[in-house]
C-alpha positions in Angstrom: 0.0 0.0 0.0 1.5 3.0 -0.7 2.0 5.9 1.6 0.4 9.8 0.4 1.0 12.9 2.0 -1.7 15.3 2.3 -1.1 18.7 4.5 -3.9 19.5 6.5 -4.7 23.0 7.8 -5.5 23.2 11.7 -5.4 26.4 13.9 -2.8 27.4 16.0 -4.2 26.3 19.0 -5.0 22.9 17.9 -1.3 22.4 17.0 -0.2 23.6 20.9 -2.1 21.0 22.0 -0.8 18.2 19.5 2.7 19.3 20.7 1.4 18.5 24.2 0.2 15.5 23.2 3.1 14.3 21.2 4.9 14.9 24.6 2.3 13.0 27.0 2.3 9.8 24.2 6.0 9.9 23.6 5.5 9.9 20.2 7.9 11.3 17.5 5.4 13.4 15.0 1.8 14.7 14.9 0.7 12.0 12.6 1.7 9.4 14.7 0.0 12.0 17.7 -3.4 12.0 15.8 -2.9 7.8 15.0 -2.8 7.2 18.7 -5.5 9.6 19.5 -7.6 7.6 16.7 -7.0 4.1 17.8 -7.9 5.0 21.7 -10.9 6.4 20.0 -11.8 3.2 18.3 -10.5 1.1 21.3 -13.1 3.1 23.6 -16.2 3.4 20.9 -15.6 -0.6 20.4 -15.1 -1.5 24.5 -19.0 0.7 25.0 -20.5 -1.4 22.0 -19.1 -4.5 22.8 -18.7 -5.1 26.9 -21.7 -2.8 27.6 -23.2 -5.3 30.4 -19.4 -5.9 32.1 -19.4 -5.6 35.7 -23.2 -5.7 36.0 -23.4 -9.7 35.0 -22.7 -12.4 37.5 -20.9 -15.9 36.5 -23.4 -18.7 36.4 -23.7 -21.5 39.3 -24.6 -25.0 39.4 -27.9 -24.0 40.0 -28.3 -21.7 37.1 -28.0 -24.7 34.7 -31.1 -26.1 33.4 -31.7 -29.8 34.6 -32.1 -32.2 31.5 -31.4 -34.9 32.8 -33.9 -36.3 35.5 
């Protein structure tokens, strides 16, 4: 796959705080900055989709199964 560079226009401000952020994620470059940012993103969006009733289910007992066999 090959690789394109696009330049993208953000404000001042937003760049002060991708600096920051390059800092907090020890990353090298504001693409890899906004990459990070993006896959938390999708890590967080998936875990509220997918694991919506952790913590609130119990694990079953013996005397959850159904008896079949009497």
């Amino acid at each position: 796959m090959a690789v394109a560079n696009t330049s993208v226009r953000v404000s001042r401000q937003t760049l002060i705080e991708l600096e920051r952020l390059k800092e907090v994620f020890h990353t090298c470059s504001a693409d890899a900055t906004i990459r990070k940012l993006v896959r938390e993103r999708r890590s967080r969006a998936l875990h509220r989709m997918l694991g919506s009733g952790q913590g609130s289910l119990s694990n079953f007992t013996e005397e959850d199964r159904l008896a079949t066999h009497d």
